[in-house]
C-alpha positions as CSV (number, residue, x, y, z in Angstrom):
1,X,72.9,-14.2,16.7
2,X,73.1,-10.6,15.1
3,X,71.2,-9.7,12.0
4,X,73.3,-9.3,9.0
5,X,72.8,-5.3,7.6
6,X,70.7,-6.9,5.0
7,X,68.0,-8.1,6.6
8,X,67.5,-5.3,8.8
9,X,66.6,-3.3,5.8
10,X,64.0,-5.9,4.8
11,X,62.8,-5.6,8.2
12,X,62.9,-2.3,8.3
13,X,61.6,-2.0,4.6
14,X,59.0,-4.5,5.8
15,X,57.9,-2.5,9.1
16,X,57.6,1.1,7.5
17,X,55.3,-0.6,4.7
18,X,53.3,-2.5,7.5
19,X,53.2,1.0,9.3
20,X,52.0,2.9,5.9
21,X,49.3,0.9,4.8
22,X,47.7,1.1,8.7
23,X,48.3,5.0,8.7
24,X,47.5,5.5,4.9
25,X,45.5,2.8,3.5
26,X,45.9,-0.5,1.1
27,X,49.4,-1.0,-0.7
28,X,49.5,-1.2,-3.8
29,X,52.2,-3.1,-5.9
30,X,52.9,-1.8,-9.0
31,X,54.4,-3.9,-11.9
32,X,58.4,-3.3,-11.0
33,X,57.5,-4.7,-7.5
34,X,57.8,-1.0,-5.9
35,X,54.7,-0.1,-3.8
36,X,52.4,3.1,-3.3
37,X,49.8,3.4,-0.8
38,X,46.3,4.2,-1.0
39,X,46.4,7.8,0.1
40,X,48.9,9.0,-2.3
41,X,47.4,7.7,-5.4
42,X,44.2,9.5,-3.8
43,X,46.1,12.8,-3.7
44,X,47.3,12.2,-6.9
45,X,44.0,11.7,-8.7
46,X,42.6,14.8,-7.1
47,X,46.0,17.1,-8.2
48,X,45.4,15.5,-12.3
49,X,41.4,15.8,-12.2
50,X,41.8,19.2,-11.5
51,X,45.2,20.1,-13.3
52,X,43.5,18.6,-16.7
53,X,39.4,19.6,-16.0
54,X,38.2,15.8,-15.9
55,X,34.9,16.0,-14.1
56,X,34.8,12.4,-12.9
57,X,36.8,9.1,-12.4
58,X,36.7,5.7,-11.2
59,X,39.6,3.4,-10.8
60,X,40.0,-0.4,-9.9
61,X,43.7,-1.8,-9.6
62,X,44.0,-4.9,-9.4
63,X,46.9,-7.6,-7.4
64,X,46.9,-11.2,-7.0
65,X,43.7,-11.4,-9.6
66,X,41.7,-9.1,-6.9
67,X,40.7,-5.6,-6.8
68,X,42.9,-3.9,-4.1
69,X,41.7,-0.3,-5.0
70,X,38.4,0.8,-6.3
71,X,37.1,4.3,-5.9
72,X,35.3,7.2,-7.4
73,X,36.1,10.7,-7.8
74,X,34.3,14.1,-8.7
75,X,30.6,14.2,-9.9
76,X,28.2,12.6,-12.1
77,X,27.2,15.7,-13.4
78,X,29.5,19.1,-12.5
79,X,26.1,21.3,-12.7
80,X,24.6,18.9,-9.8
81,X,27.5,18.3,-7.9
82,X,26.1,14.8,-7.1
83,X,29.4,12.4,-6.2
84,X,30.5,9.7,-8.2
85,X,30.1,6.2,-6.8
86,X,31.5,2.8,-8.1
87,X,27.9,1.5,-8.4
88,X,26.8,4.6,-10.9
89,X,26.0,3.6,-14.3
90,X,28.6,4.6,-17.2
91,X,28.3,4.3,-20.8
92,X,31.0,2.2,-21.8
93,X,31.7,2.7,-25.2
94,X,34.2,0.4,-26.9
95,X,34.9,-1.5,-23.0
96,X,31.6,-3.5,-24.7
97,X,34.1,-5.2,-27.5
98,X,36.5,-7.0,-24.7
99,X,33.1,-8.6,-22.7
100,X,31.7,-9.6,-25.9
101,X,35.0,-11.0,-27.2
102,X,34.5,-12.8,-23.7
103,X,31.4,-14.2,-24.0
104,X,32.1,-14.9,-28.1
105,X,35.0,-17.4,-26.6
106,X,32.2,-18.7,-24.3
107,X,30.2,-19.8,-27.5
108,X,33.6,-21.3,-29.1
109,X,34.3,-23.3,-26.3
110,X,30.8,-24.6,-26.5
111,X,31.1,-25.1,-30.4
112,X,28.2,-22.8,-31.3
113,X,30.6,-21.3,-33.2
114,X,34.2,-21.4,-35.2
115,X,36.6,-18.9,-34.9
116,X,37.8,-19.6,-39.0
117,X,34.4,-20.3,-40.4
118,X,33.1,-17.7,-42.6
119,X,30.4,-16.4,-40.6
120,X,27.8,-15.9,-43.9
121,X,28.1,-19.9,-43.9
122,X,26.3,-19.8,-40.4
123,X,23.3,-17.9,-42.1
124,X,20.8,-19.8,-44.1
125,X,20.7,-16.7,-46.9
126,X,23.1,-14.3,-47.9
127,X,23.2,-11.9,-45.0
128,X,22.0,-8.6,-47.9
129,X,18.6,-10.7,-48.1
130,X,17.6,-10.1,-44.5
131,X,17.0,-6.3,-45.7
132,X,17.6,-3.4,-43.7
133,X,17.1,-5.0,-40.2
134,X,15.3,-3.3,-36.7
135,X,18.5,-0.8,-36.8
136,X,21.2,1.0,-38.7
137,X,23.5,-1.2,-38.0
138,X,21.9,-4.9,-39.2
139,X,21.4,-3.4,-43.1
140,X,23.7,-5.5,-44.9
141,X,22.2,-4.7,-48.0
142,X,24.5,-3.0,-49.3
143,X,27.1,-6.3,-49.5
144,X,24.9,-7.6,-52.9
145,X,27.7,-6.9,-54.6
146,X,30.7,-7.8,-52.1
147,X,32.6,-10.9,-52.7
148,X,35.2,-10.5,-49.8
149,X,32.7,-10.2,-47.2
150,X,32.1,-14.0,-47.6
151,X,35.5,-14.5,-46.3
152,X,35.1,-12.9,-42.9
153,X,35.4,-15.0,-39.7
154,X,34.8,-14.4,-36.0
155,X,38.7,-14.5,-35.9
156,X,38.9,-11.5,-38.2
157,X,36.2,-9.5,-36.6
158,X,37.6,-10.0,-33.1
159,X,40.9,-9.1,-34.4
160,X,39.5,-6.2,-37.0
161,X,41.1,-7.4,-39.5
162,X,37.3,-7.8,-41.3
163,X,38.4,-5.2,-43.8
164,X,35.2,-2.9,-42.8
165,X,35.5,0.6,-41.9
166,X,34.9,1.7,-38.3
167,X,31.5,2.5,-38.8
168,X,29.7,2.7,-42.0
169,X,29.3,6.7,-41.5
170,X,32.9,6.8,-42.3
171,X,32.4,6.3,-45.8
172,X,32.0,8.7,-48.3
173,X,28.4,7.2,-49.3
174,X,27.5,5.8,-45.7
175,X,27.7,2.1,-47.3
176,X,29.2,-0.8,-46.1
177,X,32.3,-2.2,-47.8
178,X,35.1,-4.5,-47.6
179,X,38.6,-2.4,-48.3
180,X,41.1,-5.6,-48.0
181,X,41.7,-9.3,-48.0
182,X,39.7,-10.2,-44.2
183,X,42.8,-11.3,-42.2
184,X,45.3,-9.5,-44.1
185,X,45.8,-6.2,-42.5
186,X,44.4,-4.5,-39.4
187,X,41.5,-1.3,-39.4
188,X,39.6,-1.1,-36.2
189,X,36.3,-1.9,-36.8
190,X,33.0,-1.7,-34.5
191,X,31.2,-2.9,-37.8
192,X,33.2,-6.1,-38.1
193,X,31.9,-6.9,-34.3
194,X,28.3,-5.9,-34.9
195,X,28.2,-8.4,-38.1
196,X,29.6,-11.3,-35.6
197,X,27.0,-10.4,-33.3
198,X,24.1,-10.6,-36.2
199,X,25.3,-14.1,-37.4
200,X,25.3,-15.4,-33.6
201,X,22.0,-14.0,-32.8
202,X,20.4,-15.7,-36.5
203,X,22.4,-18.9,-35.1
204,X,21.4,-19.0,-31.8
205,X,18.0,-17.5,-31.8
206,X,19.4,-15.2,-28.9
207,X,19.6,-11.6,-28.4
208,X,22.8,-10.2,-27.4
209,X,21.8,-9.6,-23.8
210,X,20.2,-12.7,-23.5
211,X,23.6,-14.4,-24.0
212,X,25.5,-11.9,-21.5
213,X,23.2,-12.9,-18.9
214,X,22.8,-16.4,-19.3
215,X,26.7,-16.9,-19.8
216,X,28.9,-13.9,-18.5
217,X,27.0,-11.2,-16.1
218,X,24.4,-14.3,-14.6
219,X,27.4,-16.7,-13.5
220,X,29.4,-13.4,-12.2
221,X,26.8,-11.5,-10.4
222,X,26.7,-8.6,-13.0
223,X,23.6,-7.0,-12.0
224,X,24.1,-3.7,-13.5
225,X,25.1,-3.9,-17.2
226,X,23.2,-4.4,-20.4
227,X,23.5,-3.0,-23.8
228,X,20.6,-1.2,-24.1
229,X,19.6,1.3,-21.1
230,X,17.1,-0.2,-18.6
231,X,14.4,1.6,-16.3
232,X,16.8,0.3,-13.1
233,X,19.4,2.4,-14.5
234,X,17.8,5.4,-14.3
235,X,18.5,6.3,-10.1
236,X,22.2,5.7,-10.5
237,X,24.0,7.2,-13.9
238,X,26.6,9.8,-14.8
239,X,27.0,11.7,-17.7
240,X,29.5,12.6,-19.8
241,X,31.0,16.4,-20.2
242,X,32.4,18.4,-22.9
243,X,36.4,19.8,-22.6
244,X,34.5,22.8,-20.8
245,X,32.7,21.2,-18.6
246,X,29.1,21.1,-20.4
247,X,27.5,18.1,-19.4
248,X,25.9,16.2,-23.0
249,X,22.6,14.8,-23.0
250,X,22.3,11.6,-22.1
251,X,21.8,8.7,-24.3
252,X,19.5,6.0,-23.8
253,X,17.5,5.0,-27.2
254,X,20.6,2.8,-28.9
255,X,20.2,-0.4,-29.9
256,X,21.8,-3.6,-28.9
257,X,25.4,-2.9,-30.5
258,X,28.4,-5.5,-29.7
259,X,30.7,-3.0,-29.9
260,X,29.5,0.0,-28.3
261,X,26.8,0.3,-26.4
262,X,27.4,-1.0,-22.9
263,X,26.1,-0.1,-19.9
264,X,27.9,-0.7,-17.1
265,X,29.3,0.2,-13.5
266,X,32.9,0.3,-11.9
267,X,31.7,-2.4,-9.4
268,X,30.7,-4.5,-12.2
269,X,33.3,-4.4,-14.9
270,X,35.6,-4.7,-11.9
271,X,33.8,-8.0,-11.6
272,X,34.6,-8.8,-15.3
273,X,38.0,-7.8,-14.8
274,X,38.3,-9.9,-11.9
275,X,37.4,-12.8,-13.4
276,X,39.3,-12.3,-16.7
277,X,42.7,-12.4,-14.4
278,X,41.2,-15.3,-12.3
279,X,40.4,-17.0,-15.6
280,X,36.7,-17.5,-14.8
281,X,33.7,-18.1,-17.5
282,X,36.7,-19.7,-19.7
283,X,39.0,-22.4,-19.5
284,X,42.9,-21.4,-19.0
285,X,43.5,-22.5,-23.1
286,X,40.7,-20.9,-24.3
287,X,42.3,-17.5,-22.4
288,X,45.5,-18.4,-24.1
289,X,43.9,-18.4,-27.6
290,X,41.3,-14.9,-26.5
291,X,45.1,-12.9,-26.0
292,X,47.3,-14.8,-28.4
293,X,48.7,-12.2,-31.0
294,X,47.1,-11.9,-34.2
295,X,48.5,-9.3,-36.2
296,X,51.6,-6.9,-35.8
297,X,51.0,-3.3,-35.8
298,X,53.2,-0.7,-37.1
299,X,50.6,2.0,-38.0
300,X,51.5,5.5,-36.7
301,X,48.5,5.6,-34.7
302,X,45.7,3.1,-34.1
303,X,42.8,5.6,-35.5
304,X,42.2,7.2,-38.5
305,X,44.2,6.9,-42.0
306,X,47.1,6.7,-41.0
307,X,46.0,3.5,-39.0
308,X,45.6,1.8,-42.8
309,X,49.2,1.0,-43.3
310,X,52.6,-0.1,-41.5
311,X,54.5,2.7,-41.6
312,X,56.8,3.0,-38.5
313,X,58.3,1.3,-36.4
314,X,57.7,3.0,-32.8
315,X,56.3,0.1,-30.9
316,X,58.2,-2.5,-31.9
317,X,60.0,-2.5,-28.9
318,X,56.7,-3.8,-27.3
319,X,55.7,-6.1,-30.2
320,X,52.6,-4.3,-30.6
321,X,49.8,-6.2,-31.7
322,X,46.4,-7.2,-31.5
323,X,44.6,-10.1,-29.7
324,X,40.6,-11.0,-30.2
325,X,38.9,-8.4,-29.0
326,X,42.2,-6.5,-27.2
327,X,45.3,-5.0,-28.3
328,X,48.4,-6.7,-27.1
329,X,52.2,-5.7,-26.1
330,X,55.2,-7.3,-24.6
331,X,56.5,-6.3,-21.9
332,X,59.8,-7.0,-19.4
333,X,57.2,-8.4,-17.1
334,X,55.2,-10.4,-19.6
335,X,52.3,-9.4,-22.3
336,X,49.7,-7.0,-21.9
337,X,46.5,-6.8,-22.9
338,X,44.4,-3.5,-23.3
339,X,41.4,-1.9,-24.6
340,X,40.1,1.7,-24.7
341,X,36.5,3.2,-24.7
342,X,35.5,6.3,-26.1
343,X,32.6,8.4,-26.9
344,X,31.2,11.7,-26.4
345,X,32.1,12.8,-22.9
346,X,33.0,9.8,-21.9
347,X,36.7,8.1,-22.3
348,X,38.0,4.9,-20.6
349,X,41.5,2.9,-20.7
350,X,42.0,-0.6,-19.0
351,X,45.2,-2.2,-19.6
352,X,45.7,-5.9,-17.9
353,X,48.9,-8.1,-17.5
354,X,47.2,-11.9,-16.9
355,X,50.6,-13.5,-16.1
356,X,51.0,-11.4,-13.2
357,X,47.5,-11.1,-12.4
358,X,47.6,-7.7,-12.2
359,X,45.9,-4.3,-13.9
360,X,44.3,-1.4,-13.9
361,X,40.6,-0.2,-15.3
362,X,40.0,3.3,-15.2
363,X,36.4,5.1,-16.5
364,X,36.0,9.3,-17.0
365,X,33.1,10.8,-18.1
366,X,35.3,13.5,-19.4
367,X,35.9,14.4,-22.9
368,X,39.4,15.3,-20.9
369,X,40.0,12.2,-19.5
370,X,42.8,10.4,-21.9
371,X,44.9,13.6,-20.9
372,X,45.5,12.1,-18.1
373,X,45.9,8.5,-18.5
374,X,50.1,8.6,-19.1
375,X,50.5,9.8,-15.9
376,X,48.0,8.0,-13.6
377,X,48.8,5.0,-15.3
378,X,52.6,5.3,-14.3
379,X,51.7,6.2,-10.9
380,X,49.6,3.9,-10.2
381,X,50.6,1.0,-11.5
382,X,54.1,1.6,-12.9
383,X,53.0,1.2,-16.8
384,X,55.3,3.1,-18.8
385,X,54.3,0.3,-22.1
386,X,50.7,1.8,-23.1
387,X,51.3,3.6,-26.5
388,X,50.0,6.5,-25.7
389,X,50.7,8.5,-28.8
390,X,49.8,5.5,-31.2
391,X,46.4,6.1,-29.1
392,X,46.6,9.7,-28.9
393,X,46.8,10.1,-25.2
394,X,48.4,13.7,-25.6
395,X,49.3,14.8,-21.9
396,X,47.1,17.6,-20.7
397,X,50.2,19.2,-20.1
398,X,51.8,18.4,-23.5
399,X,49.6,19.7,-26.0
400,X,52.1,19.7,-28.6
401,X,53.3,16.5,-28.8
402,X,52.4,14.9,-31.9
């Protein structure tokens, strides 16, 4: 019986793909169902590392729930010329608000804590009377006066919706404030996280990396991470360069903050990320109600003040959003869920889509690094939804796009 034309161009389709990934390494699906394989996305980092500067990368795709690619590029620092590796310690900047919005679901699950409680109901004294705290960022004294803040849930701070600045060093007088009606509008906040973080430590008589390990990086095998730097770090770490090429110092006296100061390899936030799409650590509802939609978001970009008000209407056609502790879109192949990090010399994207069990985490330590991220993250995974100009990605090679 002869094959119909058809299915000789499946076979054939079929054969050449077999014939690729043997010759050229894994295949990688992208979210249309087309395919690359390893060896081109390798040539293609290498062309936009050099093309835009970026002095290092590390990259983990995931299919099926499992990492399928996950390698390092360029140098932990440009003056050494010491290579990149998947186990080398990054900061992680704001990658530390999607683990803790993790493990803070953890603690909800286990009814430590409510996501719609006000969270100053959890302490035993107004949160100003604990004075100015072991760091910067546990002096609530400045609240005395501050009714709202009593209204502020774990839902609002996961969501930022808290009605806190970004950091207090934003404001005029470096005080803490609350600007809005918690829940009412979105400002992206790494306060509103580090005040959920000091109710659950009063509550549970826990540090913050006591908690990761005993419920997220112990049960995953997370041996790396922790948000302060540790001694073991110390043989393994990059750091992070200016637009020139100027390595900073590095960084390794911050406290314990929720939202910022992670420490963390590729291997092991691929780990996270692994078992985020596999729905480890939480039950399949409680993932539901981690990347159910909050609040809609129409600001023209997601920092700064235009990021106070709806006032376009860009990203509707993704439904943009935000979820506890990611930002959401909608998608022809289902939602998305993404978060960014970013801090001096150092800039990171991850963008996941849990009904396909698919996604992509990419680190730089590279103040250039987000020039890049439009078109790696279309190459390599086919994601043409990521807002890049609400998150000003500007192209390296489209400087003038506002």
């Amino acid at each position: 019986m002869s094959l119909s034309s058809t299915m000789r161009k499946i076979i054939v389709t079929q054969v050449l793909i077999f014939i690729s990934a043997f010759v050229f390494g894994q295949t990688i699906v992208r979210l249309d169902n087309s395919r690359i394989v390893a060896h081109d996305l390798d040539t293609k980092i290498n062309y936009l590392m050099k093309e835009a500067s970026v002095s290092g990368i590390a990259i983990s795709i995931f299919n099926e729930g499992k990492p399928i690619y996950h390698k390092a590029f360029g140098y932990k620092n440009v003056e050494t010329k010491i290579p990149l590796q998947t186990s080398t310690n990054f900061y992680g900047a704001s990658f530390s608000k999607a683990v803790f919005a993790v493990l803070v679901m953890k603690l909800v699950e286990e009814k430590i804590i409510s996501l719609d409680k006000p969270l100053q109901e959890y302490l035993p004294k107004p949160v100003y009377e604990y004075g100015k705290g072991a760091s910067w960022n546990q002096d609530y004294t400045s609240l005395k006066e501050d009714e709202l803040y009593k209204k502020i849930t774990a839902r609002h701070c996961l969501s930022h919706s808290s009605g806190f600045s970004n950091w207090r060093w934003d404001e005029p007088d470096q005080k803490l404030r609350v600007h809005f009606e918690p829940g009412s509008q979105y400002s992206y906040s790494g306060e509103g996280l580090c005040y959920l973080q000091f109710v659950i430590e009063n509550l549970t008589a826990k540090t913050l990396n006591g908690l990761m390990q005993e419920k997220l990086f112990g049960p995953l095998g997370i041996k790396r991470s922790s948000y302060t730097w540790q001694p073991a770090f110390e043989a393994n770490y990059c750091l992070g360069h200016d637009k020139t090429g100027k390595p900073y110092p590095k960084d390794k006296d911050n406290a314990p903050r929720a939202a910022s100061t992670l420490e963390t390899t590729p291997d092991d936030y691929s780990l996270f990320t692994a078992a985020v799409l596999q729905k480890k650590i939480l039950k399949p509802a409680t993932y539901d109600t981690l990347f159910k939609q909050q609040l809609r978001l129409r600001s023209k970009f997601q920092m700064g003040p235009e990021a106070w008000k709806d006032s376009t209407s860009e990203n509707d056609n993704i439904l943009l959003g935000y979820a506890l502790g990611w930002g959401r879109l909608q998608t022809p192949v289902g939602f998305g869920v993404f978060k960014e990090g970013h801090g001096d010399g150092f800039q990171h994207y991850t963008i996941l889509f849990p009904e396909q069990k698919s996604g992509i985490v990419i680190f730089t330590n590279s103040d250039n690094g987000e020039s890049i991220f439009k078109e790696l993250l279309e190459f390599a995974i086919g994601d043409i939804f990521t807002p890049w100009k609400w998150q000003r990605y500007i192209p390296y090679n489209q400087k003038n796009v506002q």
